[in-house]
C-alpha positions in Angstrom: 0.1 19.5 -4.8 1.9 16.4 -3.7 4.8 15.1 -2.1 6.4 12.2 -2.6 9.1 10.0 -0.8 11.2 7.7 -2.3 13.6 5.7 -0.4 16.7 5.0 -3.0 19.6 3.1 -2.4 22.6 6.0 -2.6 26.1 4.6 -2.5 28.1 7.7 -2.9 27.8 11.7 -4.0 27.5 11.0 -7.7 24.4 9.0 -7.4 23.0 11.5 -4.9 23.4 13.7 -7.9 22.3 11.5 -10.4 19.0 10.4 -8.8 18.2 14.1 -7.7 18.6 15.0 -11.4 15.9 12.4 -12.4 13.3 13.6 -10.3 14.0 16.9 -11.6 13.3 16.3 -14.9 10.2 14.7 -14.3 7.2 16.7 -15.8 5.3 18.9 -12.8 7.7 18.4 -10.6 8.3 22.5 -8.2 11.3 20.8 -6.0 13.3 17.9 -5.1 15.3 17.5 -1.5 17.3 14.8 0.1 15.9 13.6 3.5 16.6 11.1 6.0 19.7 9.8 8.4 21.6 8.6 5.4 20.5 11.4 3.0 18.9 8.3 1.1 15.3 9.5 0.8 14.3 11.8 -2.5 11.5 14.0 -1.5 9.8 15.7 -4.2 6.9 17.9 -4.2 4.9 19.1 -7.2 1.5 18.7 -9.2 1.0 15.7 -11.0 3.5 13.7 -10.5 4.0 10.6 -12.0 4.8 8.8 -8.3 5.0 5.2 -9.6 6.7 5.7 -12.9 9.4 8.0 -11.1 10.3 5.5 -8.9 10.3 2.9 -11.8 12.5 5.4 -13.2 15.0 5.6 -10.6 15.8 1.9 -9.8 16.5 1.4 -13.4 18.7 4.4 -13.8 20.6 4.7 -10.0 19.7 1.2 -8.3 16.8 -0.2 -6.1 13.7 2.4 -5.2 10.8 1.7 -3.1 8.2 4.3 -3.0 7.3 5.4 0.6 4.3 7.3 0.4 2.7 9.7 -1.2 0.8 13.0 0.8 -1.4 15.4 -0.3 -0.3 19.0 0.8 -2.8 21.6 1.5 -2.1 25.1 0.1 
């Protein structure tokens, strides 16, 4: 299990919705949260995750991504 933090660049409620939608559909991915002061951090945990490629994914579809890090989490 992993989880991942991506710090995306959120401007309003519709992109909150429209990033949290892309990490969803992302293959091995159990659940996706909003984090941070400014709601502007996707966490998502699962098992195989595609870390660089989601983030990739995100600045081209919602606007600019940086991938924060990346932890594994004991079960």
């Amino acid at each position: 299990m992993q989880k991942i933090v991506i710090k995306v660049q959120l401007k309003c409620n519709k992109c909150r919705s429209k990033a949290m939608s892309i990490a969803a559909m992302a293959s091995g991915v159990l659940s996706v949260q909003l984090e941070g002061d400014k709601r502007d951090q996707v966490v998502v945990i699962g098992d195989g995750v595609d870390a660089a490629g989601m983030t990739t994914l995100l600045r081209k579809k919602v606007g600019h991504a940086s991938l924060e890090f990346v932890d594994d989490l004991k079960d």
